[in-house]
N, CA, C and O atoms as a CHARMM CRD file, in Angstrom:
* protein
*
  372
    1    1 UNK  N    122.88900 122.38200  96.13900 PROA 1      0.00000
    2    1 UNK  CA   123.57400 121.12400  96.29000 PROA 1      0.00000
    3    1 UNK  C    122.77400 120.15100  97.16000 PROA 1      0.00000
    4    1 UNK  O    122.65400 118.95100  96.91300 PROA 1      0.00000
    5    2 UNK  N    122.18800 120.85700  98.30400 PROA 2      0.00000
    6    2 UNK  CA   121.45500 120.08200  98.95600 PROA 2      0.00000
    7    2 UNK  C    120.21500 119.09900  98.13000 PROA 2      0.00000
    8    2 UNK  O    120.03600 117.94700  98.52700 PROA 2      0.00000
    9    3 UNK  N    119.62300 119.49900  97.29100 PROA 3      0.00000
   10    3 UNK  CA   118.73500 118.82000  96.57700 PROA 3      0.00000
   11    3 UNK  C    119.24200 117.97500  95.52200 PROA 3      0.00000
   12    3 UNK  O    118.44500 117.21600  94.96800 PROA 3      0.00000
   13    4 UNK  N    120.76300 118.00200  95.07000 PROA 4      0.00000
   14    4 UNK  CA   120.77400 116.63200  94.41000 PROA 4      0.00000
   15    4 UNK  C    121.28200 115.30300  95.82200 PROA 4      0.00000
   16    4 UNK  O    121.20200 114.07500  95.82400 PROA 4      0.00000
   17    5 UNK  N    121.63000 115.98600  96.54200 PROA 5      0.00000
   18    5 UNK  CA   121.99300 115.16600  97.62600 PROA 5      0.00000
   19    5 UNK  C    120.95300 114.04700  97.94300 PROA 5      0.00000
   20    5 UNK  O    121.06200 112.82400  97.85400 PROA 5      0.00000
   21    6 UNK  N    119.81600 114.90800  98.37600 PROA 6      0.00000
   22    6 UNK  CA   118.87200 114.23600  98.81500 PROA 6      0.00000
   23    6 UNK  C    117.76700 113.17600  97.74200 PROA 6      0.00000
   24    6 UNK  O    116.96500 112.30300  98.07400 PROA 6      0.00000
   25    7 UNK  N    118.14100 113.69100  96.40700 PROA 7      0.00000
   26    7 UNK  CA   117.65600 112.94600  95.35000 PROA 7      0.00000
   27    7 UNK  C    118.34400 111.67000  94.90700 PROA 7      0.00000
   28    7 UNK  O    117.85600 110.63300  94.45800 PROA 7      0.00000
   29    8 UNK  N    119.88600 112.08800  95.20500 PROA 8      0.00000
   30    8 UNK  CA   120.90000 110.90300  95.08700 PROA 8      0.00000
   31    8 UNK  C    120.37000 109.63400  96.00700 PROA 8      0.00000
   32    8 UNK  O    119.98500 108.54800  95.57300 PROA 8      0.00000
   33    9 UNK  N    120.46500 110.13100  97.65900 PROA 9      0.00000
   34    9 UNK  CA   120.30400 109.14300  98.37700 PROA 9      0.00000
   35    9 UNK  C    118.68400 108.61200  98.16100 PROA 9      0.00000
   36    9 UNK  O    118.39800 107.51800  98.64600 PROA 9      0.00000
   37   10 UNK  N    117.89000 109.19400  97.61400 PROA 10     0.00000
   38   10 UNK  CA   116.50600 108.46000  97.71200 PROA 10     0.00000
   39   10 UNK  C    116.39700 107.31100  96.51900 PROA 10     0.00000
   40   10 UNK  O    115.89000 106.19000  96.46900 PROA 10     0.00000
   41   11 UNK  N    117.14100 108.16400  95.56600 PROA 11     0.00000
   42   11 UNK  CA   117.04400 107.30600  94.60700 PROA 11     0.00000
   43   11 UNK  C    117.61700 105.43800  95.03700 PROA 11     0.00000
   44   11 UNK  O    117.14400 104.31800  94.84600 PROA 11     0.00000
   45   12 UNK  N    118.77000 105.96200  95.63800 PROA 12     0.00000
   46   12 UNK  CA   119.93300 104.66300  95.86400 PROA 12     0.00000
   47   12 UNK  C    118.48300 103.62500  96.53200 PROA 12     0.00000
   48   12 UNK  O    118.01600 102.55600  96.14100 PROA 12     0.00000
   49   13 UNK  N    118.17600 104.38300  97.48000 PROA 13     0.00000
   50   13 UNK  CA   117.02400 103.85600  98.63700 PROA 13     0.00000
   51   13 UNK  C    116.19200 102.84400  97.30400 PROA 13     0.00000
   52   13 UNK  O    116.24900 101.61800  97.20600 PROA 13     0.00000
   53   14 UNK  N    115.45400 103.80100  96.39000 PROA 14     0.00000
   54   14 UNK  CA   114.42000 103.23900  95.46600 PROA 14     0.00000
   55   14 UNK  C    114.61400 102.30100  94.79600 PROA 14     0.00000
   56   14 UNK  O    113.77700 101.45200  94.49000 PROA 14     0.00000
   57   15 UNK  N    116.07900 102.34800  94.39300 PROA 15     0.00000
   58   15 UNK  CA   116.83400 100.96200  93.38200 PROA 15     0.00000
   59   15 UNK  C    116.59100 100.09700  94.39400 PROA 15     0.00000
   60   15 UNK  O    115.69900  99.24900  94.36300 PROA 15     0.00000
   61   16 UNK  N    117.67700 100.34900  95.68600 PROA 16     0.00000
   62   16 UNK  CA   117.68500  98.90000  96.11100 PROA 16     0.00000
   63   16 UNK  C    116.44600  98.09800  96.62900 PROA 16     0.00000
   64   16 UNK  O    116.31200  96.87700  96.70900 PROA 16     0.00000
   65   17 UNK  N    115.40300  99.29800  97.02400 PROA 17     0.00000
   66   17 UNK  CA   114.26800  98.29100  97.44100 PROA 17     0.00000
   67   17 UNK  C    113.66700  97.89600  96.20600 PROA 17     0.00000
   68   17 UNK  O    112.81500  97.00700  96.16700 PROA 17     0.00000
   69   18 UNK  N    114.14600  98.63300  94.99200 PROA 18     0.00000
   70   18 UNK  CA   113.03200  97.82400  93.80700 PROA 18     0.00000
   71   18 UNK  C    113.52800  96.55400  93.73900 PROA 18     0.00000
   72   18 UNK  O    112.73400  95.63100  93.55600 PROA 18     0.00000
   73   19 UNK  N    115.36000  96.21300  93.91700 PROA 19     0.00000
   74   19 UNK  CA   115.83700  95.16800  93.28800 PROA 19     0.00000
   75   19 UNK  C    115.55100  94.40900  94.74900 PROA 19     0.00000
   76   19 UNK  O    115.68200  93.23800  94.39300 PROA 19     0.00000
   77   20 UNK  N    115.37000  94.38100  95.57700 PROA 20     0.00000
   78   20 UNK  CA   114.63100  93.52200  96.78100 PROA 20     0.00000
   79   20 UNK  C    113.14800  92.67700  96.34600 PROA 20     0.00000
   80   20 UNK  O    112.90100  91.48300  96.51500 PROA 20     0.00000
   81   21 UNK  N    112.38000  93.62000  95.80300 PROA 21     0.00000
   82   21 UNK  CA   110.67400  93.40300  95.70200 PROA 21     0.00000
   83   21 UNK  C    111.07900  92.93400  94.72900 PROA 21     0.00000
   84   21 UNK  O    111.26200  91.77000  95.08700 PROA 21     0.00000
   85   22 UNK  N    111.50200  93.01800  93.23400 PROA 22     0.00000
   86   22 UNK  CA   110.93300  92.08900  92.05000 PROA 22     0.00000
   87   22 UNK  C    111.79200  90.88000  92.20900 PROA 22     0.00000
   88   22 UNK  O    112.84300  90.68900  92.82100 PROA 22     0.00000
   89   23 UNK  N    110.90700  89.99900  91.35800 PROA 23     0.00000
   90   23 UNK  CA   111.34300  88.89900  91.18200 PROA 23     0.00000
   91   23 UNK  C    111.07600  88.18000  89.91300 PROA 23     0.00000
   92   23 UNK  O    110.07500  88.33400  89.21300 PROA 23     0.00000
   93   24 UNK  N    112.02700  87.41500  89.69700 PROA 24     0.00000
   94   24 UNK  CA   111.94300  87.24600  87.89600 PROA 24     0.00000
   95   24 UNK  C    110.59300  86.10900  87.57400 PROA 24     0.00000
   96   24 UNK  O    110.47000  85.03200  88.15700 PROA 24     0.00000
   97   25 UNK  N    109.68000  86.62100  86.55000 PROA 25     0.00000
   98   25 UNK  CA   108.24700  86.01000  86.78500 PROA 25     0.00000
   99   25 UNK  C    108.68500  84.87600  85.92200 PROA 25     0.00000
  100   25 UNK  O    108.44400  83.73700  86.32100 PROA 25     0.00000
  101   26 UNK  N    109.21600  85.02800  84.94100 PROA 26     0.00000
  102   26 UNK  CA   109.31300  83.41300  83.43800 PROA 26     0.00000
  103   26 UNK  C    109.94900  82.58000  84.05600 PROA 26     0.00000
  104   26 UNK  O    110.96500  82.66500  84.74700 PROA 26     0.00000
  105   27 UNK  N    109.06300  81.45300  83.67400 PROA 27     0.00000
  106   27 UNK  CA   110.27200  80.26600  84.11300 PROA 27     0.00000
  107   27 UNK  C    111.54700  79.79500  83.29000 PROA 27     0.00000
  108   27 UNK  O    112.01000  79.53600  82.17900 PROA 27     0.00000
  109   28 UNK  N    111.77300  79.87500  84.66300 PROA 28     0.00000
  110   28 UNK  CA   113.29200  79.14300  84.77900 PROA 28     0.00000
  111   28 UNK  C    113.81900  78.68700  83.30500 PROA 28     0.00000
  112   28 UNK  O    113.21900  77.89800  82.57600 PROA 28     0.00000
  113   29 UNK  N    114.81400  79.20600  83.06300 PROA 29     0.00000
  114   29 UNK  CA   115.07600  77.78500  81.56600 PROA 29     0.00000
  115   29 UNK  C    114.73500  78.98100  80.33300 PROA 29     0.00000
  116   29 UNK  O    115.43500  78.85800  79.32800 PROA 29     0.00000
  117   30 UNK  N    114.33800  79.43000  80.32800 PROA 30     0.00000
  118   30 UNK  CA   113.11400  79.86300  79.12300 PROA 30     0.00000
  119   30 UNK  C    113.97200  81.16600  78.98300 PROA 30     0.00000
  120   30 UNK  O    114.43300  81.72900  79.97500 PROA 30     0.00000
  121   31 UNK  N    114.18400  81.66000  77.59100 PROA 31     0.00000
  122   31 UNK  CA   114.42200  83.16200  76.80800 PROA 31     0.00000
  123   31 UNK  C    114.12400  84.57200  78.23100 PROA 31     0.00000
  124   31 UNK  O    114.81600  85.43700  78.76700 PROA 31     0.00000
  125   32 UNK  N    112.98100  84.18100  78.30900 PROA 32     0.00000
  126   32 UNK  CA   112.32500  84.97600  78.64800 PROA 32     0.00000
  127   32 UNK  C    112.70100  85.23700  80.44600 PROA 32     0.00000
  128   32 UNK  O    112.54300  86.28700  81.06900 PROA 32     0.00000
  129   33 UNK  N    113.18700  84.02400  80.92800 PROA 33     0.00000
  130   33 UNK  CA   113.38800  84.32400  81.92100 PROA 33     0.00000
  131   33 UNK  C    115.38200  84.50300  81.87800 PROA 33     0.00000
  132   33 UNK  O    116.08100  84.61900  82.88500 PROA 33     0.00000
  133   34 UNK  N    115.68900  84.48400  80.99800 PROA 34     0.00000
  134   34 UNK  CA   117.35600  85.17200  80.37900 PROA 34     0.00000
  135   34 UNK  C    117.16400  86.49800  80.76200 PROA 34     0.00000
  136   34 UNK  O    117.62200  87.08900  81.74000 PROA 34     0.00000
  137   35 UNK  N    116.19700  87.01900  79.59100 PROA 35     0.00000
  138   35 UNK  CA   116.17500  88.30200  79.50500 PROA 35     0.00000
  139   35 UNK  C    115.92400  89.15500  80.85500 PROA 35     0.00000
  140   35 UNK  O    116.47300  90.25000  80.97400 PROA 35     0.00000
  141   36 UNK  N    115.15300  88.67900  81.79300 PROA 36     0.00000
  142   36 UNK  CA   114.83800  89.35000  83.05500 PROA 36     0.00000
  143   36 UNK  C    116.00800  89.38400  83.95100 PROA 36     0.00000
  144   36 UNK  O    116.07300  90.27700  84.79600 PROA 36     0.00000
  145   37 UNK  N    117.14100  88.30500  83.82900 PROA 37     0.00000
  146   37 UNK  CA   118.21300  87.59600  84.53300 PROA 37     0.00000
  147   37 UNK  C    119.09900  89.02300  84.27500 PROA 37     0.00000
  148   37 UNK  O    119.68100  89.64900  85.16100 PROA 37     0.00000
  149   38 UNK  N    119.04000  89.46000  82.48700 PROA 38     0.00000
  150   38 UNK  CA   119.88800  90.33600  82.22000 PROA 38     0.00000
  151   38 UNK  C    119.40700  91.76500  82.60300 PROA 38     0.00000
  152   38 UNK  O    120.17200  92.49300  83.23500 PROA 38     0.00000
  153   39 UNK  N    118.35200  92.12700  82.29800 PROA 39     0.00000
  154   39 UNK  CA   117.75500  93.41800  83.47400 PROA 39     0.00000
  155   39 UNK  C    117.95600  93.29200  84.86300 PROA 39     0.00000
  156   39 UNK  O    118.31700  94.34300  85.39200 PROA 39     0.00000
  157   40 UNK  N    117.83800  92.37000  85.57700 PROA 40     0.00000
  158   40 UNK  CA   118.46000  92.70400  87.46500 PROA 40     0.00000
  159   40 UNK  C    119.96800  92.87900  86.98400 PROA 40     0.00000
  160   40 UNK  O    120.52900  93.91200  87.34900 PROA 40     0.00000
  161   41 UNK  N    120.61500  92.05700  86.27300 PROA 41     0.00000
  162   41 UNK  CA   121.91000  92.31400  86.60300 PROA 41     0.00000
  163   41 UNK  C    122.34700  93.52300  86.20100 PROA 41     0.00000
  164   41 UNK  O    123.08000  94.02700  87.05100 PROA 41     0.00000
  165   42 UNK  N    122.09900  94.55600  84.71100 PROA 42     0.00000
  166   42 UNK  CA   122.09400  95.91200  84.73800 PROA 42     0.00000
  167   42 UNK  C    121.42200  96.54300  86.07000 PROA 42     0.00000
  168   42 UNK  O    122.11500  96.58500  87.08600 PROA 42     0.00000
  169   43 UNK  N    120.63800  96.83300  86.08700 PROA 43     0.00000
  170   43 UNK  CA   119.95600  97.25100  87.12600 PROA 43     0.00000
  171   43 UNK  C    120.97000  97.28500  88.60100 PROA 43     0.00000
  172   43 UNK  O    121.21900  98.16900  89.42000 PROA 43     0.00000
  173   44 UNK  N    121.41600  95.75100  88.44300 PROA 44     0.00000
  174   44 UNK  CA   122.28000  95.27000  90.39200 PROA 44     0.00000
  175   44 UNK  C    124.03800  96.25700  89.68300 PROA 44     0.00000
  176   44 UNK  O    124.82500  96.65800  90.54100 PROA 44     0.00000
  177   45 UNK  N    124.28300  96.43100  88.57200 PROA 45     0.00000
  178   45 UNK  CA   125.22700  96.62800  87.92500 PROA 45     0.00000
  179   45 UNK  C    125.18100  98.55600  88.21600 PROA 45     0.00000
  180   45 UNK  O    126.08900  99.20200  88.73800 PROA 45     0.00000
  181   46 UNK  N    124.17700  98.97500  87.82400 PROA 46     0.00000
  182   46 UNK  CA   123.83600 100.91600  87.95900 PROA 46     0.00000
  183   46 UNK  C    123.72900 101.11300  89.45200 PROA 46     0.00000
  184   46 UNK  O    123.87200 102.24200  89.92000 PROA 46     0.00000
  185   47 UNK  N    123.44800  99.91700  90.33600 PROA 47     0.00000
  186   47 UNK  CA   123.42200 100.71300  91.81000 PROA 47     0.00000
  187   47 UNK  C    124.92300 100.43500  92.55700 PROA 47     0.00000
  188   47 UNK  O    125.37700 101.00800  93.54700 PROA 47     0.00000
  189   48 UNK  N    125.47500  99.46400  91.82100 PROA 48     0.00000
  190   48 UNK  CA   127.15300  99.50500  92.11100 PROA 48     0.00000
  191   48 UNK  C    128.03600 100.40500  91.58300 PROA 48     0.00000
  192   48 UNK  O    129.02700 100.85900  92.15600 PROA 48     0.00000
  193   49 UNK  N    127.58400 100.69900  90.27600 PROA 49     0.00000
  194   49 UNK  CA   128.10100 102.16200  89.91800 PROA 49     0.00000
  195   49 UNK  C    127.96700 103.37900  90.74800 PROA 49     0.00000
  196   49 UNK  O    128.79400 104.12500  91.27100 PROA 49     0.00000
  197   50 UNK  N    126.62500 103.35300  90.70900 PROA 50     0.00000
  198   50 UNK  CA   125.94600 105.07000  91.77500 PROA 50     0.00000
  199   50 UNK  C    126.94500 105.18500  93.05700 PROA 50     0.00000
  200   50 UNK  O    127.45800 106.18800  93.55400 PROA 50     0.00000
  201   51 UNK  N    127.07600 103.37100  93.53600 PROA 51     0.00000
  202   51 UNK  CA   127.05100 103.89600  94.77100 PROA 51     0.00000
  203   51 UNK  C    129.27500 103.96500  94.88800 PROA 51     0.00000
  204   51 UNK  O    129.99600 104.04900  95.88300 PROA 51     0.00000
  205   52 UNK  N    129.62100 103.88300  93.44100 PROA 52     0.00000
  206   52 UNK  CA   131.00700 104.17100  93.16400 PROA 52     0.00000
  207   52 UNK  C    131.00100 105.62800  93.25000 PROA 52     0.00000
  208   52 UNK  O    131.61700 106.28400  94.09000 PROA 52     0.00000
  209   53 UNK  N    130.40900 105.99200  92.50600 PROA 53     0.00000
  210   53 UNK  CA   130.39500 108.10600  91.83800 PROA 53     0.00000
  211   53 UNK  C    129.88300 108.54200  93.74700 PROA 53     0.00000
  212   53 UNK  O    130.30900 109.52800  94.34900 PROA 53     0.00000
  213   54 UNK  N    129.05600 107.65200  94.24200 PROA 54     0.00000
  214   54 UNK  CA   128.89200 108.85200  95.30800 PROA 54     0.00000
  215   54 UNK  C    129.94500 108.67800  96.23300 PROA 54     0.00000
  216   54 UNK  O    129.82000 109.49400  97.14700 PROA 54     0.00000
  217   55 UNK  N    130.95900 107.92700  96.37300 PROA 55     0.00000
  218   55 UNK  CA   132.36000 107.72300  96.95400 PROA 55     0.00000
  219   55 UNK  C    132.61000 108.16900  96.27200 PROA 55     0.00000
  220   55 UNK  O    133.67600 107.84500  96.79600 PROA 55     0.00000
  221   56 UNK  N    132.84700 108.78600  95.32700 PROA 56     0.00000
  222   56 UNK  CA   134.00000 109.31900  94.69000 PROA 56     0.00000
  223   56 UNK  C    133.08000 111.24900  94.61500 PROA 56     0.00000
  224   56 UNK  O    133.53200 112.24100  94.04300 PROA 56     0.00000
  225   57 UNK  N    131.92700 111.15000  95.31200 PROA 57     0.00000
  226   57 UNK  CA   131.35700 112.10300  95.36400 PROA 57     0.00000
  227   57 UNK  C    130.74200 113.12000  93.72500 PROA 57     0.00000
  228   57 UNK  O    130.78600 114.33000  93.50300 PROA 57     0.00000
  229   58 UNK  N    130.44100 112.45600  93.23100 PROA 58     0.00000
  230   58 UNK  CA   129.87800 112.75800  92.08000 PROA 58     0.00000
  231   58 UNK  C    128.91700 112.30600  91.68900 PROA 58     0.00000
  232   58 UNK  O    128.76900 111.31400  90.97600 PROA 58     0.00000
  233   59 UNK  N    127.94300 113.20400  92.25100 PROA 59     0.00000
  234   59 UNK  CA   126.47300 112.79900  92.62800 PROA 59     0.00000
  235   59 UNK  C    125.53400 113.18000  91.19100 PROA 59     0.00000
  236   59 UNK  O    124.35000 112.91300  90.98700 PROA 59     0.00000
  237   60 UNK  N    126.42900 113.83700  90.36700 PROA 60     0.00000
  238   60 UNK  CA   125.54300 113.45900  89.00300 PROA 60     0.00000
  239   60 UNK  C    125.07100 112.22600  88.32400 PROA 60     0.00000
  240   60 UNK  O    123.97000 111.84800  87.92500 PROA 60     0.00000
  241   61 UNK  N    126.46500 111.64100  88.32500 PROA 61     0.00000
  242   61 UNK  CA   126.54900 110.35800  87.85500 PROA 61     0.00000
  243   61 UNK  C    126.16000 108.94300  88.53200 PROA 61     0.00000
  244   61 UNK  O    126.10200 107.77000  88.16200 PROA 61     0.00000
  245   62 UNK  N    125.90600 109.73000  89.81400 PROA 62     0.00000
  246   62 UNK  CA   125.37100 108.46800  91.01400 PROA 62     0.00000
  247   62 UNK  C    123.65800 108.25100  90.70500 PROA 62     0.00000
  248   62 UNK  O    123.01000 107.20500  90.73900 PROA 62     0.00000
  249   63 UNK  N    123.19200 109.69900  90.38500 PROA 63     0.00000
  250   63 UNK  CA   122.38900 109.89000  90.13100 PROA 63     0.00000
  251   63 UNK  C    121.26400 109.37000  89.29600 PROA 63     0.00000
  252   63 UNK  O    120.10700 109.02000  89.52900 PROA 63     0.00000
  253   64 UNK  N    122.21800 109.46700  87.97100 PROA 64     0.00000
  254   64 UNK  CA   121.79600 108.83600  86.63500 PROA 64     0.00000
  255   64 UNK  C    121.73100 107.67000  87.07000 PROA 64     0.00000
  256   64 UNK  O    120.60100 107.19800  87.19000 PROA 64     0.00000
  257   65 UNK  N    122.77500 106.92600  87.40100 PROA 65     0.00000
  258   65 UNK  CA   122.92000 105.39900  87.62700 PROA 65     0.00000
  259   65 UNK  C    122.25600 104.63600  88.15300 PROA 65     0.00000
  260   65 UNK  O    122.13000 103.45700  87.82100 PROA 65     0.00000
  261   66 UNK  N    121.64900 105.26200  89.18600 PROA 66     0.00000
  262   66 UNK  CA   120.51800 104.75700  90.48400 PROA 66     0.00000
  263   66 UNK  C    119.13800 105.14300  89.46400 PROA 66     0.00000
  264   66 UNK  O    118.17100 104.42800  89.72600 PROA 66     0.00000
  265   67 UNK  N    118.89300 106.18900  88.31400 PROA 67     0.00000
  266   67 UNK  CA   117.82300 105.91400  87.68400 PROA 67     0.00000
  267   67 UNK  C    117.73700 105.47100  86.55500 PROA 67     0.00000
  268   67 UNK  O    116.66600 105.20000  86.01200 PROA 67     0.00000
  269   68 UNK  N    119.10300 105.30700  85.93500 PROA 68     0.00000
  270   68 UNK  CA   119.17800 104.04100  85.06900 PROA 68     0.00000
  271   68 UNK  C    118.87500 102.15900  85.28700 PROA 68     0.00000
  272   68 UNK  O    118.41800 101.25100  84.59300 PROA 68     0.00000
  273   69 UNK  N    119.51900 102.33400  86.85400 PROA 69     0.00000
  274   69 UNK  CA   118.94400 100.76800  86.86900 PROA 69     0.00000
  275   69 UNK  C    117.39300 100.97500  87.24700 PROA 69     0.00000
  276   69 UNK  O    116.41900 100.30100  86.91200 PROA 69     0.00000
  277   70 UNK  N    117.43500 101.52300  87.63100 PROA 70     0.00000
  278   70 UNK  CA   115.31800 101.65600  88.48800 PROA 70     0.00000
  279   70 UNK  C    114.69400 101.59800  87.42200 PROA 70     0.00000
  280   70 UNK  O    113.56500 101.12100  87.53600 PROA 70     0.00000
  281   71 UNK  N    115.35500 102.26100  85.25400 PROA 71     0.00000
  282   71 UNK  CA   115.04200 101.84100  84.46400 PROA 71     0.00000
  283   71 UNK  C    114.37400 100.69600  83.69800 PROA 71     0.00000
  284   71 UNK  O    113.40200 100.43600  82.98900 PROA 71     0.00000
  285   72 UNK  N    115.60700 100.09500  84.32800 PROA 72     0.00000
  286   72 UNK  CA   115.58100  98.81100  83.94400 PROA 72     0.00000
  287   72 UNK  C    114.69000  97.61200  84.13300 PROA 72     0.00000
  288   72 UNK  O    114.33400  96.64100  83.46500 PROA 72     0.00000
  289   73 UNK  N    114.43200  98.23500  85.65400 PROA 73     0.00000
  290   73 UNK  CA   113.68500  97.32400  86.54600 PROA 73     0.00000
  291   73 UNK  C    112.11300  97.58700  86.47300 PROA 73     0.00000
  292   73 UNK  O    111.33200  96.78300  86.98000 PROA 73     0.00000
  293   74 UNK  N    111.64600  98.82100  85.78000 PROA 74     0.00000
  294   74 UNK  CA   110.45400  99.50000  85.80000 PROA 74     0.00000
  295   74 UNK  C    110.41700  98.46000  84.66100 PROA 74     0.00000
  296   74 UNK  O    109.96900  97.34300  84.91900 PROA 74     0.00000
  297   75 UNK  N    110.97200  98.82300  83.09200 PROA 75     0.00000
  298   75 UNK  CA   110.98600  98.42600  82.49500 PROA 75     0.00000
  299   75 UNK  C    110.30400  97.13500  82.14900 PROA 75     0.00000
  300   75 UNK  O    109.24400  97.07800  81.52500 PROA 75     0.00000
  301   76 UNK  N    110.86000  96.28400  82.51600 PROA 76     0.00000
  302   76 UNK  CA   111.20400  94.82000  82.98500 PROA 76     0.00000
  303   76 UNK  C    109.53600  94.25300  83.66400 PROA 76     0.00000
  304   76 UNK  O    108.87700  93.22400  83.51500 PROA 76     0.00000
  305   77 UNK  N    109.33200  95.55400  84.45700 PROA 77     0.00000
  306   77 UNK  CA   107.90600  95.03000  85.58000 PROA 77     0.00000
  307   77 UNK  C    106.69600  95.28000  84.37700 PROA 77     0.00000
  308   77 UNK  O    105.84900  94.38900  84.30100 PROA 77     0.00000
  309   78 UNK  N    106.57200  96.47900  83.41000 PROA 78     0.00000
  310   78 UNK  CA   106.06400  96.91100  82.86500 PROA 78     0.00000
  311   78 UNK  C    105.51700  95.65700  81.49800 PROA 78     0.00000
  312   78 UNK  O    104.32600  95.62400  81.18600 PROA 78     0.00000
  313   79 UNK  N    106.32100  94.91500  80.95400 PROA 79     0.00000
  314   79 UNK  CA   106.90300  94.05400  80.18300 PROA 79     0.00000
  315   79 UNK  C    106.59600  92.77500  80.81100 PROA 79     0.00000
  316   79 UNK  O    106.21400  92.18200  79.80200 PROA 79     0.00000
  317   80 UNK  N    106.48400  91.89800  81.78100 PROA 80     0.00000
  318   80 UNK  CA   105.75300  90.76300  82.08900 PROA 80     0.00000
  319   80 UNK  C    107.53100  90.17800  82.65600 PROA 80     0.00000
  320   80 UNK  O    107.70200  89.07700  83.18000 PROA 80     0.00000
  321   81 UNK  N    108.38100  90.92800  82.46300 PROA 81     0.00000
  322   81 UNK  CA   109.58900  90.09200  83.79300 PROA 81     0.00000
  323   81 UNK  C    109.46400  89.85300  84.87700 PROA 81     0.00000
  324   81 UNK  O    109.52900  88.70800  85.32400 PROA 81     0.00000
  325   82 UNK  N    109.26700  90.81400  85.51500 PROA 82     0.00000
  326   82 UNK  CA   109.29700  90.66800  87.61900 PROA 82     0.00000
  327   82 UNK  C    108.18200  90.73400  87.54900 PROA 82     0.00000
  328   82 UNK  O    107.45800  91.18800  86.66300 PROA 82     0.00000
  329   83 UNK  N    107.89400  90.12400  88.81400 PROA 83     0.00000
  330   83 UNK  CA   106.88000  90.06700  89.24500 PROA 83     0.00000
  331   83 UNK  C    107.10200  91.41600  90.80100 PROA 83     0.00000
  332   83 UNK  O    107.78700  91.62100  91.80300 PROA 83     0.00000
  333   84 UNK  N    106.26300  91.83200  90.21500 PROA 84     0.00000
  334   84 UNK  CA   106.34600  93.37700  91.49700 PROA 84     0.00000
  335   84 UNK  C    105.08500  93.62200  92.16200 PROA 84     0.00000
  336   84 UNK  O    103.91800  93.49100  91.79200 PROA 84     0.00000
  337   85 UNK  N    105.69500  94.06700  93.39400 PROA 85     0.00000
  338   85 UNK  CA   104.27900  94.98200  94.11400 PROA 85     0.00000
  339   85 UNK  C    103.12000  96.09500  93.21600 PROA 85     0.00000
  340   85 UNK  O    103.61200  97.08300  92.67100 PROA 85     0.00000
  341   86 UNK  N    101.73100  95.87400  93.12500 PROA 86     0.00000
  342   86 UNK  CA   100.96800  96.55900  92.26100 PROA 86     0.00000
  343   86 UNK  C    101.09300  98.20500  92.82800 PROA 86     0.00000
  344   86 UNK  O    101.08200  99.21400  92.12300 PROA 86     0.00000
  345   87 UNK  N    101.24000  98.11000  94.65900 PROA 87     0.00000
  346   87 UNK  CA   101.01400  99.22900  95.26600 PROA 87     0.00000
  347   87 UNK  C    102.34900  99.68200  95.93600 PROA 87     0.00000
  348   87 UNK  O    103.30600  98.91500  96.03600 PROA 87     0.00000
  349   88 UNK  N    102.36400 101.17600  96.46400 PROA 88     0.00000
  350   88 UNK  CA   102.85900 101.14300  97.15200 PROA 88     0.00000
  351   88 UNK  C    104.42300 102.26100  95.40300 PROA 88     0.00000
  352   88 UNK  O    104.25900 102.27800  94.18300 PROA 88     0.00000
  353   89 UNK  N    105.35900 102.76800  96.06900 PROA 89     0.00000
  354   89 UNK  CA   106.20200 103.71500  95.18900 PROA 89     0.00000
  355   89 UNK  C    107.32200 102.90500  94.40500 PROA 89     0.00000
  356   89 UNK  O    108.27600 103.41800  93.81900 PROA 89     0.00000
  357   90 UNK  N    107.11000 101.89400  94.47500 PROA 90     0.00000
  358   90 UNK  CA   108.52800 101.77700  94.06000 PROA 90     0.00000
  359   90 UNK  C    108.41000 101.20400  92.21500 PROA 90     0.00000
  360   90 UNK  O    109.31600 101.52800  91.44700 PROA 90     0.00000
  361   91 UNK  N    107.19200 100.34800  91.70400 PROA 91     0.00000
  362   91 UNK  CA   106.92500 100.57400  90.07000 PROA 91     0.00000
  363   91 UNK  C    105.70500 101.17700  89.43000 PROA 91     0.00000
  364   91 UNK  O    104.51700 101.12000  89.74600 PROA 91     0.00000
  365   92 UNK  N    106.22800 101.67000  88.60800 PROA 92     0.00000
  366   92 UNK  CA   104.82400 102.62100  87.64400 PROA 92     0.00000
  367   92 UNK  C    104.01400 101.48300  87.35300 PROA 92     0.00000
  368   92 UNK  O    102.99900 101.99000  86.87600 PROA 92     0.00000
  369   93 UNK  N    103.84400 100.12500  87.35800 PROA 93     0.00000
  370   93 UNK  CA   102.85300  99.13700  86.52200 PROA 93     0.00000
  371   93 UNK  C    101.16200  99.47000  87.60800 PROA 93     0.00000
  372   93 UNK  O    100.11400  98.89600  87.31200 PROA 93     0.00000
């Protein structure tokens, strides 16, 4: 148990600093900067979930949630949305 514990809370840690560091790269106005608008908000949407299931102590589903939005957000960086840190743990780009 101890090890989803500690995977739960790192994860939560990893979302929220990813959704801190990126930032939506398209301008303003444009499709493209929609689409990035709609990845943070999934993304801001899975770490309000996670951090529901781990009050309610169901750290499976907190789990998923915190790496479903980090999904999103990898995603997104990978793809020309955010603009993210090159270094450092928090995106695969």
């Amino acid at each position: 148990m101890a090890d989803i514990e500690e995977k739960t809370e790192r994860y939560e840690r990893l979302l929220a600093e990813a959704l801190e560091a990126a930032t939506i790269a398209p301008p303003e106005g444009t499709p493209m900067a929609e689409a990035a608008g709609e990845c943070e908000e999934m993304a801001r949407s899975y770490l309000e979930d996670g951090r529901h299931f781990t009050t309610e102590d169901d750290l499976v589903n907190a789990l998923a949630s915190f790496s479903y939005g980090h999904a999103w957000l990898d995603a997104g960086a990978r793809i020309g949305l955010f603009d993210v840190p090159s270094d450092g743990h928090l995106f695969t780009v």
